[in-house]
C-alpha positions as CSV (number, residue, x, y, z in Angstrom):
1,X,30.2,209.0,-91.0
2,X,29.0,205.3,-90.3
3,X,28.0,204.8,-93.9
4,X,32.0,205.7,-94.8
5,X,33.0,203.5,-92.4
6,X,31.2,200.2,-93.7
7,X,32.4,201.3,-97.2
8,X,36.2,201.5,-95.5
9,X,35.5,198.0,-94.6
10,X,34.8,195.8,-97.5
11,X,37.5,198.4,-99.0
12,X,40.1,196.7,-96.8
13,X,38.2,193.3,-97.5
14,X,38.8,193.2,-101.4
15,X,42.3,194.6,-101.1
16,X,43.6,191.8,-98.5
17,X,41.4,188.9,-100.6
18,X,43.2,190.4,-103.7
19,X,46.6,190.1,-102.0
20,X,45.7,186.4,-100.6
21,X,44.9,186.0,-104.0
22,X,48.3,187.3,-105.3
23,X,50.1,185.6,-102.6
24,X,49.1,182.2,-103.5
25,X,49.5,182.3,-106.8
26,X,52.4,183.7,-106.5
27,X,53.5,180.5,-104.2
28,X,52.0,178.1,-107.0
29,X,53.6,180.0,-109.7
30,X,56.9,179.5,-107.8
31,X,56.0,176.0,-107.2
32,X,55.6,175.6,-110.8
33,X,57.9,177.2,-112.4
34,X,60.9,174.9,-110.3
35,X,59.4,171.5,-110.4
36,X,57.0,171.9,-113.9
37,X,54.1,170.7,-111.6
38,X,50.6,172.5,-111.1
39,X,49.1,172.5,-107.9
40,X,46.7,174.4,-106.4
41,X,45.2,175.3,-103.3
42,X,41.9,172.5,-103.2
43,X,44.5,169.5,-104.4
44,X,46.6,170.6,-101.0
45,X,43.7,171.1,-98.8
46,X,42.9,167.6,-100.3
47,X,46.4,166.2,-99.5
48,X,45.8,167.9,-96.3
49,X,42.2,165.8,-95.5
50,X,44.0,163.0,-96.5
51,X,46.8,162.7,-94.1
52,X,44.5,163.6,-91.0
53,X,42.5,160.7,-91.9
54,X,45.7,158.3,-92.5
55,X,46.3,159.6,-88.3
56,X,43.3,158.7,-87.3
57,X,43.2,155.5,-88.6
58,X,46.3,154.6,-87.3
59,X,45.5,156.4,-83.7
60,X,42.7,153.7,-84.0
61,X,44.9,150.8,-84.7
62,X,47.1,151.5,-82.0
63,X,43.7,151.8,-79.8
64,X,42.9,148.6,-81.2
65,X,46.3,147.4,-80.2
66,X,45.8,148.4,-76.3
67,X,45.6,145.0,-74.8
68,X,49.3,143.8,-76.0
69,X,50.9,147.5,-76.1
70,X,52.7,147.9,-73.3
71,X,55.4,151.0,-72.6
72,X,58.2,148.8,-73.1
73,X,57.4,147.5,-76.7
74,X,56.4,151.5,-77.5
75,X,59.5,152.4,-76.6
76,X,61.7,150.0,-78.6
77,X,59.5,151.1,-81.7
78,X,58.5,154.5,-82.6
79,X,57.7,154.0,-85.9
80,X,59.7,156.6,-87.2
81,X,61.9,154.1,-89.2
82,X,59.1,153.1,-90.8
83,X,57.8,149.5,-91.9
84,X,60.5,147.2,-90.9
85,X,61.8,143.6,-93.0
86,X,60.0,140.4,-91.0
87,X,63.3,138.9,-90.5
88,X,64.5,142.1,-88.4
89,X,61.3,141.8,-86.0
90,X,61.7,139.0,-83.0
91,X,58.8,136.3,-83.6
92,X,57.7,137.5,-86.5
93,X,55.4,135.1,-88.1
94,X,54.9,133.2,-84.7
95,X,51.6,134.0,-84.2
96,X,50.7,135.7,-80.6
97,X,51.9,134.6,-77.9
98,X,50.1,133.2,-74.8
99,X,51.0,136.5,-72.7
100,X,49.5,138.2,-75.2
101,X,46.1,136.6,-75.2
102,X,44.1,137.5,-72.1
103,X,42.2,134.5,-69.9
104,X,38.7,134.5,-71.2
105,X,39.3,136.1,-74.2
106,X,38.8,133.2,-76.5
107,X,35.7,131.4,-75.5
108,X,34.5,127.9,-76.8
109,X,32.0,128.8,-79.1
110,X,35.3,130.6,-81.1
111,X,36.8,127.3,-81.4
112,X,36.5,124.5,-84.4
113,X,33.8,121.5,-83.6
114,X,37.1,119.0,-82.9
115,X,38.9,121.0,-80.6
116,X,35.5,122.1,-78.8
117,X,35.0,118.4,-78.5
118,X,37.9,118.2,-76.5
119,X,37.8,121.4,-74.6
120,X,34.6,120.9,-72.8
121,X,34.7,117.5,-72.2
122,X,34.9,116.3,-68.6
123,X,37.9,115.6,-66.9
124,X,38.3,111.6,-66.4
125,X,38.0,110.2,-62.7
126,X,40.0,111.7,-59.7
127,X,40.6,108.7,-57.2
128,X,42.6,108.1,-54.1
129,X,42.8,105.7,-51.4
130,X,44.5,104.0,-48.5
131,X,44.9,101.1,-46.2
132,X,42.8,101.2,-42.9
133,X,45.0,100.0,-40.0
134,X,43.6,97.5,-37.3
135,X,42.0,99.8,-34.4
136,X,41.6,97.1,-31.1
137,X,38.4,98.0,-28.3
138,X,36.5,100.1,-30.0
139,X,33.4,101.4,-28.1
140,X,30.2,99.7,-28.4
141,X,26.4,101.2,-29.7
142,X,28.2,103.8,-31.1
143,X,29.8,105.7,-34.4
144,X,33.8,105.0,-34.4
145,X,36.0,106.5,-37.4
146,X,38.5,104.1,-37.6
147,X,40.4,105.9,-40.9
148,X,39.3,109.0,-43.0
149,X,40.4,111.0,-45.9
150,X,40.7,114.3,-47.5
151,X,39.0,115.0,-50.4
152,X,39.5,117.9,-52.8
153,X,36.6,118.6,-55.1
154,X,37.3,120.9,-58.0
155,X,34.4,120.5,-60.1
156,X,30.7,119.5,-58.9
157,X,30.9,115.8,-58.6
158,X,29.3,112.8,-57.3
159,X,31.5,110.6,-55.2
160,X,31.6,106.8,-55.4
161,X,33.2,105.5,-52.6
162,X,34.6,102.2,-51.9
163,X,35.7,100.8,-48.1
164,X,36.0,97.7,-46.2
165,X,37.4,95.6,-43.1
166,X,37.4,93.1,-40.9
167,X,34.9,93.6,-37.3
168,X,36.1,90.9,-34.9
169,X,33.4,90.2,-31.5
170,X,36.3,89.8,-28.7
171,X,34.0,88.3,-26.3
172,X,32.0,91.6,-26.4
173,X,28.2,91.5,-25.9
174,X,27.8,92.9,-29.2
175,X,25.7,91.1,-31.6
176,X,25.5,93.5,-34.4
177,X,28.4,94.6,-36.5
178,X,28.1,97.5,-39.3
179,X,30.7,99.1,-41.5
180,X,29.5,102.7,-44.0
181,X,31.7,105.6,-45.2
182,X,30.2,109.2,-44.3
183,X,31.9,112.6,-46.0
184,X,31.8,115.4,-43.3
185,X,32.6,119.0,-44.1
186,X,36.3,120.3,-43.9
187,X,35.4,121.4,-40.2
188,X,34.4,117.8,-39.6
189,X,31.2,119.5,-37.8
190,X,28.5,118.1,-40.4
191,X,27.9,115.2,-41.8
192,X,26.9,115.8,-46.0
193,X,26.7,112.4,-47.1
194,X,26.8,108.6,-46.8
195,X,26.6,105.4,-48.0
196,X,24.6,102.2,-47.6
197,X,26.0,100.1,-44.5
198,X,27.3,96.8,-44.5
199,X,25.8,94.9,-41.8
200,X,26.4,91.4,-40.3
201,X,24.9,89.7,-36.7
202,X,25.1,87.2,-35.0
203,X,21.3,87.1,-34.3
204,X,20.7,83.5,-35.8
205,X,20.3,80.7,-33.9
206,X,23.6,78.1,-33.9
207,X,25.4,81.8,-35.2
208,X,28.8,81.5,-33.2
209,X,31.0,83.9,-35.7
210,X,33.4,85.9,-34.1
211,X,34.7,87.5,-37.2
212,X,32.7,89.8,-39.6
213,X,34.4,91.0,-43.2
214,X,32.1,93.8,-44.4
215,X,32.6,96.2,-47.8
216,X,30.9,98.9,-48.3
217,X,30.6,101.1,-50.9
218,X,28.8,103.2,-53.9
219,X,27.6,106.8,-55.1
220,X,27.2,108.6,-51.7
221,X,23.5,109.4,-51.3
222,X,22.6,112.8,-49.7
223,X,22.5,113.0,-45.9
224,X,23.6,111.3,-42.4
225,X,20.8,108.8,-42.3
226,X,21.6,105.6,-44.3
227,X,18.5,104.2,-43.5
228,X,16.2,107.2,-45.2
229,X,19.1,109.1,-47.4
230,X,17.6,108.9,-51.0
231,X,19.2,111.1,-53.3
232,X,22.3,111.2,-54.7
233,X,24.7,113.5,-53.0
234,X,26.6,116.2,-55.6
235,X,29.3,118.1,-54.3
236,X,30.1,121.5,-55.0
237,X,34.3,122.1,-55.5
238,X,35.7,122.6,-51.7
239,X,37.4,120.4,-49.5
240,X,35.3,117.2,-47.6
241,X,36.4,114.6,-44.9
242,X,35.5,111.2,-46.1
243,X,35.4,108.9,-43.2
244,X,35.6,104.9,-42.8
245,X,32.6,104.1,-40.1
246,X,32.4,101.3,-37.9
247,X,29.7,100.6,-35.2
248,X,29.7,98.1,-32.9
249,X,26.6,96.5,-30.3
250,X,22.9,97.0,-31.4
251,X,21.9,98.2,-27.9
252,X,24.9,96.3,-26.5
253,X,26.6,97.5,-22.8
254,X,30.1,96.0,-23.4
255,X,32.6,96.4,-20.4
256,X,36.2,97.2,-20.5
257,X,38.4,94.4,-21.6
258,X,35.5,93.0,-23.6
259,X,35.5,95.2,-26.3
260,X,34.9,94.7,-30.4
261,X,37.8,95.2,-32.5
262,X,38.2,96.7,-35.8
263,X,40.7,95.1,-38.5
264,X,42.6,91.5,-38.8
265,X,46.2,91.6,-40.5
266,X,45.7,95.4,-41.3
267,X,43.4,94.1,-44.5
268,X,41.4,97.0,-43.9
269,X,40.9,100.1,-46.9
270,X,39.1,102.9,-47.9
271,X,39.0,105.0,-51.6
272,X,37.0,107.1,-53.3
273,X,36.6,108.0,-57.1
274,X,34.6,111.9,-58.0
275,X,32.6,111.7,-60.9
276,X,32.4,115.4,-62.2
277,X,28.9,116.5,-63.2
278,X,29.5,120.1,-63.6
């Protein structure tokens, strides 16, 4: 019986490949017949291939079209109106938009030489300043701040600074007068940097001067110790505290209503300019 049963088989095999057979012919015959055109079952399997790739390709662009798709601009445009005139898209011909172009996306090295030039050059100067008012009895053998200022550093930059002002003896015992700018951090805990003092005495014999005019100023060299500091300072973006310093005495004990002044006519100032390096 199993040997009938195969034979059944392909029986049943031939008969339903014959009637595919019939079938399609029969739909191509039909098809001919009312439009006078031949086509056969490989040209529509080709049509077929043909269109799967033309939605893939477009599935890609879309994909490729991700980072300025958004639901809104999906929505308003389904395609299924097909390929729209220019003149009835918004913006057409304007080129993308700056919305549409994501920060970082176009890097320097994309750019023509000229407008690379101009790109990466450094910024120009950042500056500030202000007048230093007069600041009467200051204490003696020690570090005063008579003014200060904030600094905001957005790139790394070296700092030239520029300050000066008027030290006046009062009768004081003091004999030395300096005058130096230091930049502390934004706690005002540390001090980063500072520049070479401006010093004046009345050390010499015959020296009777009771009024000192000192300027101080330059790139602000590395450290708290004008008298060792060595290397330029460079400071990383963050905010600084650039103080006006005035020191009074060389060892001097000077009593209470006999105390150095800082300033005559308020002629005193500080500034600063960052010079970016990075």
């Amino acid at each position: 019986m199993r040997p009938m049963s195969v034979w059944a088989g392909v029986a049943c095999g031939v008969v339903l490949a014959v009637a595919g057979g019939f079938a399609v012919e029969g739909v191509t015959n039909d098809a001919d017949a009312k439009s006078g055109v031949s086509v056969t079952s490989g040209q529509l399997e080709t049509n077929q291939r043909i269109s799967q790739a033309a939605v893939r390709r477009s599935n890609r662009a879309l994909n490729y079209l991700a980072p300025i798709r958004t639901p809104a601009s999906d929505a308003a445009d389904t395609g299924r109106t097909g390929v729209k005139p220019l003149s009835a898209i918004p913006g057409a011909g304007g080129g993308w938009t700056s919305g549409q172009i994501a920060d970082g996306a176009v890097t320097s090295s994309k750019l023509a030489p000229a407008v690379r030039a101009q790109v990466e050059a450094p910024p120009g100067p950042t500056a500030d300043g202000r007048q230093v008012p007069n600041m009467n009895d200051i204490a003696c053998d020690t570090d005063v701040t008579v003014g200060d200022l904030t600094v905001q550093v957005a790139r790394t930059s070296r700092i030239w600074v520029h300050g000066h002002g008027t030290m006046r003896k009062n009768n004081s015992s003091a004999t030395a007068f300096s005058l130096r700018l230091r930049l502390r951090d934004a706690a005002n805990t540390q001090t980063l940097a500072t520049s070479i003092p401006a010093l004046d005495s009345t050390t010499f014999p015959g020296d009777t001067d009771n009024r000192f005019q000192l300027t101080t100023g330059g790139v602000l060299q590395a450290g708290d110790d004008p008298e060792t500091s060595a290397l330029v300072f460079e400071a990383p973006p963050g905010t600084y505290v650039l103080q006006l310093v005035a020191r009074a005495g060389e060892g001097a004990t000077c009593t209470p209503g006999q105390l150095p002044d800082f300033g005559f006519n308020q002629y005193g100032a500080m500034s600063y300019m960052l010079i970016a390096t990075g």
